[in-house]
VMD Tcl script that draws the C-alpha trace (Angstrom):
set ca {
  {0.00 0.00 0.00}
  {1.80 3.05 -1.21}
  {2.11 6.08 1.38}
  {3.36 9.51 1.18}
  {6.54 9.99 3.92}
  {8.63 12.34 4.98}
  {12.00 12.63 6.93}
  {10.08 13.63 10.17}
  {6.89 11.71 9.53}
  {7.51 8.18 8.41}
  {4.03 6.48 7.36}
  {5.77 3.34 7.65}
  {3.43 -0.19 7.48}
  {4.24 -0.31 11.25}
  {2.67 2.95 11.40}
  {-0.48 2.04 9.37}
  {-0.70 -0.53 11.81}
  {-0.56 1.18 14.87}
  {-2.99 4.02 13.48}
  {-5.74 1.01 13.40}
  {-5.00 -0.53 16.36}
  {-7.21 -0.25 19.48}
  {-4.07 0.84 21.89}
  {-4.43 4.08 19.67}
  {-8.60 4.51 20.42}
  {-8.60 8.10 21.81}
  {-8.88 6.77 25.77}
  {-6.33 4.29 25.03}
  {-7.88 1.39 26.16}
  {-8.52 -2.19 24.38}
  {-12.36 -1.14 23.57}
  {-15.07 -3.58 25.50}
  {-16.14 -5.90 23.51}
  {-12.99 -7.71 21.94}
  {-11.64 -8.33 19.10}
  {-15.20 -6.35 16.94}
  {-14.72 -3.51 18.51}
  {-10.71 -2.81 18.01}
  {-10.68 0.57 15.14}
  {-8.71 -1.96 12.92}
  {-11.00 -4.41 12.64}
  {-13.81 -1.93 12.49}
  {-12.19 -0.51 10.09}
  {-11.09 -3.40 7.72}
  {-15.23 -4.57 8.04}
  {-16.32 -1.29 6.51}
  {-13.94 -1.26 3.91}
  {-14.69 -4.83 2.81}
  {-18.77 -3.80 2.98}
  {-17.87 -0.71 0.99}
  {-16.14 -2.69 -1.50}
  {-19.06 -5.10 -2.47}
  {-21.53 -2.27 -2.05}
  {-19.59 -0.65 -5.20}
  {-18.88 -3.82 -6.68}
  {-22.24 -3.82 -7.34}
  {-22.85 0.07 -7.30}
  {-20.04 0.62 -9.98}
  {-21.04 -2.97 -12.37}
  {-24.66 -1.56 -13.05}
  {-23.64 1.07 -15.44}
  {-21.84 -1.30 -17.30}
  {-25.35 -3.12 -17.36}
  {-27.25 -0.28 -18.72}
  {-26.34 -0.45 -22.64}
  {-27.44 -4.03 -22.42}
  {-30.60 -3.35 -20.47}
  {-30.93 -0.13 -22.68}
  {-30.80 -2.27 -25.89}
  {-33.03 -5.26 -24.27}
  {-36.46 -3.19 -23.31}
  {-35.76 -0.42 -26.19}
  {-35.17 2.33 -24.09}
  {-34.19 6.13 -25.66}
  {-31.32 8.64 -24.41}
  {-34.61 9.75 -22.22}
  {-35.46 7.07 -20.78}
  {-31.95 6.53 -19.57}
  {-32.05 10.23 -18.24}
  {-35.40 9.52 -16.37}
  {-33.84 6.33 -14.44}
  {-31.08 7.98 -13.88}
  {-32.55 10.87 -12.45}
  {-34.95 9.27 -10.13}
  {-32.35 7.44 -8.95}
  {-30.06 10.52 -8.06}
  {-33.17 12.06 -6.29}
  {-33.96 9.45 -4.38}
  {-30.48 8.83 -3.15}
  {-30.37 12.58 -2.52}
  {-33.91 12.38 -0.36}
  {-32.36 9.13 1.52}
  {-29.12 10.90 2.32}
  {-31.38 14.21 3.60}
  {-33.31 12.63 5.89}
  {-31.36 9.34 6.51}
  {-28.12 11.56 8.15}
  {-30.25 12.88 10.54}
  {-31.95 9.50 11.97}
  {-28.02 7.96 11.63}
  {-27.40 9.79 14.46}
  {-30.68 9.56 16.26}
  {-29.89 6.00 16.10}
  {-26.17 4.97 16.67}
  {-27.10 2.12 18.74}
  {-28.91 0.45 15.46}
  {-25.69 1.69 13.20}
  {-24.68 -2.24 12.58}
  {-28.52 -2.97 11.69}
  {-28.98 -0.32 8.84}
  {-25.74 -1.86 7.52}
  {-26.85 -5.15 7.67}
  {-30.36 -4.29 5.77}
  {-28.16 -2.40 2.95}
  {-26.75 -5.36 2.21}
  {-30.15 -7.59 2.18}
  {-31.80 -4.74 0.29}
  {-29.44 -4.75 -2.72}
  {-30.15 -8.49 -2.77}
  {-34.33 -7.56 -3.28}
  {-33.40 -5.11 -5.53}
  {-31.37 -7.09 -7.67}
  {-34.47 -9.49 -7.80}
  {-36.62 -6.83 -8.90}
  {-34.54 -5.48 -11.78}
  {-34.11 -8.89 -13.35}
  {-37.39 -9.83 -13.32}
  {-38.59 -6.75 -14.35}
  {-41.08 -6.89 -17.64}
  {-41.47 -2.54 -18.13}
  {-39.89 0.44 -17.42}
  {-41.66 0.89 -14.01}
  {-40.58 -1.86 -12.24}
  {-37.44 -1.49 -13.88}
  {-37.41 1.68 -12.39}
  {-39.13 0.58 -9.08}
  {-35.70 -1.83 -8.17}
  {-33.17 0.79 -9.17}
  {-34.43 3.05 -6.76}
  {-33.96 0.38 -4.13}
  {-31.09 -0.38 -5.43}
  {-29.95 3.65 -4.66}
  {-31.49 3.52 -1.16}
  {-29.37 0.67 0.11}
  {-26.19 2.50 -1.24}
  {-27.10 6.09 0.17}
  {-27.62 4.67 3.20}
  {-24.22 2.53 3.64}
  {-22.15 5.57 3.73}
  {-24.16 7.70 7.03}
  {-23.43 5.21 9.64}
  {-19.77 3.95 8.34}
  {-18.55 7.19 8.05}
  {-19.55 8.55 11.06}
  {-18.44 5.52 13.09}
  {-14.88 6.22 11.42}
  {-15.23 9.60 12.11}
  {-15.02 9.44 15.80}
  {-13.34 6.35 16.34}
  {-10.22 8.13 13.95}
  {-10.63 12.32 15.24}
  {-6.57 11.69 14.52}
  {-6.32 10.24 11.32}
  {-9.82 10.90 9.64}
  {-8.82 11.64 6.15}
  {-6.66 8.42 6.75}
  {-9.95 6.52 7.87}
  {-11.84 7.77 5.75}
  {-9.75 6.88 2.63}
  {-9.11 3.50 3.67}
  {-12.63 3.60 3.45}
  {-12.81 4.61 0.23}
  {-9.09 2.36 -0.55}
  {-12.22 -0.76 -0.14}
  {-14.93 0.62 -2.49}
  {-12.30 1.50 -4.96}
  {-11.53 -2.33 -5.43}
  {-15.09 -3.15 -5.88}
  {-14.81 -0.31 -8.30}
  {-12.39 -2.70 -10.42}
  {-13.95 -5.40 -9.74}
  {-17.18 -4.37 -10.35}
  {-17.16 -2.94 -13.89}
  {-14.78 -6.12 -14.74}
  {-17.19 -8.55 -13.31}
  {-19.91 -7.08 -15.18}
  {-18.41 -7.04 -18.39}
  {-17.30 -10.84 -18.23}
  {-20.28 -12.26 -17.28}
  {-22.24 -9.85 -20.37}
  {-20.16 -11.94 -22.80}
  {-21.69 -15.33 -21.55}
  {-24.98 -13.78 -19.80}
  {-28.27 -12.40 -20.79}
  {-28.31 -9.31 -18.18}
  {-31.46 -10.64 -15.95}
  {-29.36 -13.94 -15.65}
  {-26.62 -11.82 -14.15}
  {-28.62 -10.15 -11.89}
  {-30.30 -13.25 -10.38}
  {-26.68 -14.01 -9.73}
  {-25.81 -11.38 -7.60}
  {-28.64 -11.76 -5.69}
  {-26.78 -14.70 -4.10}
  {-23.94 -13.34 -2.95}
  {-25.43 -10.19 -1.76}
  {-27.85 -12.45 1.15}
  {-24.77 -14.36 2.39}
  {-23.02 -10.97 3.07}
  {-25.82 -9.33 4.77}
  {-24.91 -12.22 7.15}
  {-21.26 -11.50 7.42}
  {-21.93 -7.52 8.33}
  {-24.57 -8.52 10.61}
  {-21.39 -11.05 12.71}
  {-18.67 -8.31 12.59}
  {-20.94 -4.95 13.07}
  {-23.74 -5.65 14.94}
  {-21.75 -3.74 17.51}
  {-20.90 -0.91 15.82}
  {-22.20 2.34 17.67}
  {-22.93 0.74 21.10}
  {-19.97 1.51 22.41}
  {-20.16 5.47 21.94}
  {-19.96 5.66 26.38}
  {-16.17 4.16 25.82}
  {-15.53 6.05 23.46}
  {-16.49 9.56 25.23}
  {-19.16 10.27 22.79}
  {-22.41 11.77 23.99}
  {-24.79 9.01 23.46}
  {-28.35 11.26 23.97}
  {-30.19 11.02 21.26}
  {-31.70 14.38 21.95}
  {-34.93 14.48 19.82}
  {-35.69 14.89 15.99}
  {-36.03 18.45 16.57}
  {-32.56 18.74 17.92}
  {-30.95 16.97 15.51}
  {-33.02 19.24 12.27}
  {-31.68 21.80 14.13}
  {-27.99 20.70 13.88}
  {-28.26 20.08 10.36}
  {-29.55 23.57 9.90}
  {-27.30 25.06 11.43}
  {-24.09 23.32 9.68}
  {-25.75 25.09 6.81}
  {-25.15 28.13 8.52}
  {-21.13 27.42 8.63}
  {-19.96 28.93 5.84}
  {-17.13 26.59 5.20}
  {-19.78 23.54 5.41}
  {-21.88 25.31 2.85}
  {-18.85 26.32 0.31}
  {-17.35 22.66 0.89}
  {-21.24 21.04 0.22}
  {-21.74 22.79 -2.74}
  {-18.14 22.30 -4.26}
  {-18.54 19.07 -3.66}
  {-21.93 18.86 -5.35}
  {-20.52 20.17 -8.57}
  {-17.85 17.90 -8.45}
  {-20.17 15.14 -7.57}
  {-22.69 15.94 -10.98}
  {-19.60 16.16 -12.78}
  {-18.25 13.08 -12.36}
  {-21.44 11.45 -12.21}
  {-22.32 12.40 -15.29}
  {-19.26 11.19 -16.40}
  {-19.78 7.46 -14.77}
  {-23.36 7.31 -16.27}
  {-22.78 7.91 -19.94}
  {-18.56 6.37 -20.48}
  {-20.39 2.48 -21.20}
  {-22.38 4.30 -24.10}
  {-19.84 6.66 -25.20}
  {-17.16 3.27 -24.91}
  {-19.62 0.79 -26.73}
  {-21.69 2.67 -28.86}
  {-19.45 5.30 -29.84}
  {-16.06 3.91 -29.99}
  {-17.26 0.30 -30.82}
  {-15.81 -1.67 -27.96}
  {-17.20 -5.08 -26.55}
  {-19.06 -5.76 -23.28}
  {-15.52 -6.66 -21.53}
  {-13.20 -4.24 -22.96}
  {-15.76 -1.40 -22.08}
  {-15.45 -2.74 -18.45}
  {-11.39 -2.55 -18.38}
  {-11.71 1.30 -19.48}
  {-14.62 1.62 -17.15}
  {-12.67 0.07 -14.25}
  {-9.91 2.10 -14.99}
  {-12.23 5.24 -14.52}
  {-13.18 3.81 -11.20}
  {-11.07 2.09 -9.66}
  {-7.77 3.82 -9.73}
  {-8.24 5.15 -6.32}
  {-6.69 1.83 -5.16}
  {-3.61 3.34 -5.50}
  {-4.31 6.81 -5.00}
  {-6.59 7.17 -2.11}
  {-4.57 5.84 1.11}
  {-2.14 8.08 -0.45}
  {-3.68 11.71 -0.82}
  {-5.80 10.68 1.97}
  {-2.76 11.09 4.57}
  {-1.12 13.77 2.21}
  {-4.24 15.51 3.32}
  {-4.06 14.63 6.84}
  {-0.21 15.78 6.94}
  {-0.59 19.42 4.53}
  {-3.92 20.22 4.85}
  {-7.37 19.38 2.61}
  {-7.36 22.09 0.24}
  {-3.05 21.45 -0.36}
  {-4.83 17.81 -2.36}
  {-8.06 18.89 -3.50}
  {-7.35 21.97 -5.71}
  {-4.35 20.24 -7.78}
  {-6.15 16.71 -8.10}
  {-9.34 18.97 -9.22}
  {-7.43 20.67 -11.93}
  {-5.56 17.84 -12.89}
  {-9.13 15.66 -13.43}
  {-10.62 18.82 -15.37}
  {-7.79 19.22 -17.70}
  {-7.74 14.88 -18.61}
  {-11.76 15.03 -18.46}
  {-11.40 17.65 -21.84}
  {-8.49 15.18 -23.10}
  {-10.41 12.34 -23.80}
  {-12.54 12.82 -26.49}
  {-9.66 13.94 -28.89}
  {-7.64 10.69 -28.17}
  {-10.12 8.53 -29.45}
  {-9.62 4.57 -28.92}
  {-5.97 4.63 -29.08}
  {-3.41 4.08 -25.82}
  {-3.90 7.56 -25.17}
  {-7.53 7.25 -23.99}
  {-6.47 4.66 -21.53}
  {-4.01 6.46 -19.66}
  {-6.37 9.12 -19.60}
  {-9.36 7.04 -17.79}
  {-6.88 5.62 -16.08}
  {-5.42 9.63 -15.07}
  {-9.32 10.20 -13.93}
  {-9.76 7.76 -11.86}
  {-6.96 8.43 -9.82}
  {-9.19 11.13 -8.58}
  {-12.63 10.16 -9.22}
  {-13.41 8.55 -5.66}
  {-10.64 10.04 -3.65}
  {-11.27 13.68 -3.76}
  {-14.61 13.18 -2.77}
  {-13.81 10.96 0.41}
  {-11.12 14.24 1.48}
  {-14.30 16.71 0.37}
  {-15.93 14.37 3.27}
  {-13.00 14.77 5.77}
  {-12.73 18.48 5.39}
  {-16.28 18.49 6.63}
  {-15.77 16.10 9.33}
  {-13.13 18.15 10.35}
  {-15.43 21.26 11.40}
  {-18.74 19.84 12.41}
  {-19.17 18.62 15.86}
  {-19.36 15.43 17.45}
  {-22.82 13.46 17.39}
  {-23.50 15.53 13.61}
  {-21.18 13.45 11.70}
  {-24.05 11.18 9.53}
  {-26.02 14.63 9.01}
  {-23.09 16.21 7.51}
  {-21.83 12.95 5.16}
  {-26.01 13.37 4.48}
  {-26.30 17.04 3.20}
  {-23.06 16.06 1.06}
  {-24.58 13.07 -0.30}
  {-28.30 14.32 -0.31}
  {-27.57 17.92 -1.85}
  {-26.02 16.21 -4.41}
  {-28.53 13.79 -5.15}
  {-31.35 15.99 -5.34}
  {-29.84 19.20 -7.06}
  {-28.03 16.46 -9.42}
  {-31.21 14.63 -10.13}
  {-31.77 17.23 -12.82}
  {-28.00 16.34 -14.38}
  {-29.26 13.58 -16.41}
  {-31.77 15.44 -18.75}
  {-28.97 18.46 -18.95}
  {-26.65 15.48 -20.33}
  {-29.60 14.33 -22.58}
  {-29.65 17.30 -24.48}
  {-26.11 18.07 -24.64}
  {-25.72 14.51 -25.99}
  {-28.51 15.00 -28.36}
  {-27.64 18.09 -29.74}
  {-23.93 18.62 -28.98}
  {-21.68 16.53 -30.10}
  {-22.71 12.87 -28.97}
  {-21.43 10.61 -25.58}
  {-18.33 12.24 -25.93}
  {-19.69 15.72 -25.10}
  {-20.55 14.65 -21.92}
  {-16.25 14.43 -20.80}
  {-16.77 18.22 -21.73}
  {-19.28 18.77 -19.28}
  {-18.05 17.13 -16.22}
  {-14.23 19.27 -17.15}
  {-16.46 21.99 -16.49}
  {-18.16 21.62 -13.41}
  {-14.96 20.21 -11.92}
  {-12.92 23.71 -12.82}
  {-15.73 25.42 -10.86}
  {-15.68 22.94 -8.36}
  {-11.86 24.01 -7.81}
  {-12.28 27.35 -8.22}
  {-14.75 27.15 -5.24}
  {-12.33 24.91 -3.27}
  {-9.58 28.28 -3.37}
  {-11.74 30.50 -1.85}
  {-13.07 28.34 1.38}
  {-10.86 29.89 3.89}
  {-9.75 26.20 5.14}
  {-7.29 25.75 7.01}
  {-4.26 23.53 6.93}
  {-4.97 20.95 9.86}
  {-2.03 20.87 12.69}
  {-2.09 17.55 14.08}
  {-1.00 17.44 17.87}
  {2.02 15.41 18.82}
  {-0.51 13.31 20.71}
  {-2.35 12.81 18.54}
  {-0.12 10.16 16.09}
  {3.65 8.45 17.51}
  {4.48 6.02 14.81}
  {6.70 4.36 17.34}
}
mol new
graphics top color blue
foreach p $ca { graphics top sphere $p radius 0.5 }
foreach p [lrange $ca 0 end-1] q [lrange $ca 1 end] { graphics top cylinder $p $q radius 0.2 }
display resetview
């Protein structure tokens, strides 16, 4: 696992390891509970849940040509599911954050039910006979992966106050596998598979593990007394009113909304690439999914790394060069065509697709309060979702009448540039980490 270090701040494997381990928990006890409730293992369960949440989050697009093709579905069509599906996960992140942290005592159960619920979805979409129902199971599908992020990432967020952006993008380091994985699955089994047979498929898996999240984080948020957290759940009305008012924080709202540009962008960007690959530039089910992973899923390399970059020089020190770096190879791609050159450049995006996001989280986490952190990871999440729900019929018509798939690369450079340029004036500041705080010996 590749690391950033420096001559005074070695972030050697030893170091990794000691930054997950439960002698580090912030009252420096072994946490009650055993073995569950260390931060490593914690940690390594959340990451492997994230991973086959995106496995299957990050496959489906490579489904919809097929699907597209199958029921006879337009451009509009394909902008209507997708758009539902953004608002929806919006509405489920709005409201969802907010009863996270009512309920931090049931974290491990929501978990557990995302994980059954993608199974029923799954069954839904492939035995789906119209666009309804077809529509109908890829909302469910949404719900189950809006809510997998509230609970997780707040449960990282305290249990790590001294290595969040590291947390956090170890986090992310797991859903960026089953962002390979995923879109490489997919393909394969296309070549062999009708798409419904596929689905029924992942069904399967998906049941068993519900089962496996439900054994390692059934736990997860009952411990918040050890942990020094303030476990009052203080009321509906309280916690609307702490969501309100992290709207009020400046820095909150500027880092929200930059991240909801960026989050349309590249959106936009993983909706339409399986068209744009397979119907534009000719390629197969499979090779479609190696250039799609690559768009994905190169945060397995990148994220552990700016993640503690960030946590050593400060958010914004990552954010605003990986932003302008992914705007300027977003308006690359189209002119490369399907040569070598349009490879490197997927694989250039994806470096940053997932892993500027999970700092945009961090930086957040970093000024809201204890006991608000599912809100905030919701009005992230949800304000995207529901402003973004419109995205897909703006990408309909620049497809439509501006230049084709490729047009949408275009698009998503743009709202990335003014997702940095919003980044540069948020008066963040670099974090200062206290000596305390991290001892790599």
């Amino acid at each position: 696992m590749p690391y950033a270090c420096t001559q005074d701040h070695r972030l050697t494997i030893r170091g990794i390891l000691e930054q997950v381990s439960p002698q580090t928990s912030p009252v420096g006890t072994q946490p009650k509970g055993g073995l569950r409730q260390g931060r490593g293992f914690v940690l390594g369960s959340l990451a492997f849940g994230h991973g086959i949440s995106h496995l299957y989050d990050m496959g489906f697009p490579v489904f919809m040509p097929a699907i597209t093709a199958s029921m006879g579905l337009s451009n509009l069509h394909v902008a209507t599911i997708l758009g539902i599906r953004q608002v929806g996960f919006g509405v489920v992140n709005l409201g969802g954050g907010v009863f996270v942290d009512m309920l931090k005592k049931q974290w491990g159960h929501i978990l557990t039910g995302c994980m059954a619920w993608s199974a029923v979805a799954f069954l839904i979409i492939a035995l789906s006979r119209n666009f309804p129902v077809l529509v109908a199971g890829i909302v469910l599908v949404s719900i189950s992966g809006a809510l997998w992020h509230l609970p997780a990432t707040a449960a990282l967020s305290q249990r790590f106050p001294d290595r969040r952006g590291f947390a956090v993008s170890i986090h992310g380091f797991g859903s960026n596998i089953g962002n390979v994985i995923g879109p490489l699955l997919a393909g394969l089994l296309l070549t062999v598979l009708l798409w419904r047979n596929v689905l029924l498929i992942y069904a399967v898996p998906a049941v068993l593990l519900a089962f496996f999240v439900w054994w390692s984080l059934k736990d997860l948020g009952k411990d918040a007394d050890s942990e020094g957290g303030d476990t009052r759940l203080g009321g509906l009305g309280a916690q609307v009113r702490g969501g309100v008012a992290l709207l009020k924080n400046p820095i909150v709202l500027g880092l929200v909304f930059s991240a909801t540009l960026r989050g349309i962008g590249l959106n936009a960007t993983f909706h339409w690439t399986p068209f744009y690959l397979e119907q534009e530039l000719g390629m197969g089910h499979f090779r479609a999914g190696v250039h799609f992973a690559l768009l994905t899923g190169m945060g397995i390399a990148s994220a552990p790394v700016l993640g503690a970059m960030s946590d050593r020089y400060g958010r914004k020190a990552v954010l605003v060069p990986g932003m302008v770096l992914a705007s300027l190879f977003s308006f690359l791609v189209v002119g490369s065509s399907d040569t070598f050159f349009l490879t490197l450049l997927l694989a250039g995006l994806g470096l940053f697709s997932f892993a500027l996001h999970q700092i945009m989280q961090a930086a957040v986490l970093d000024v809201v309060g204890r006991g608000t952190e599912a809100t905030a990871i919701g009005l992230i999440f949800g304000i995207n979702g529901v402003i973004g729900g419109g995205s897909p019929f703006l990408a309909t018509l620049i497809i439509d009448h501006l230049g084709g798939y490729g047009s949408v690369f275009y698009y998503s450079g743009i709202l990335t540039a003014l997702a940095a340029a919003m980044v540069v004036a948020i008066p963040l500041r670099p974090r200062m980490l206290k000596k305390t705080e991290y001892n790599p010996r």
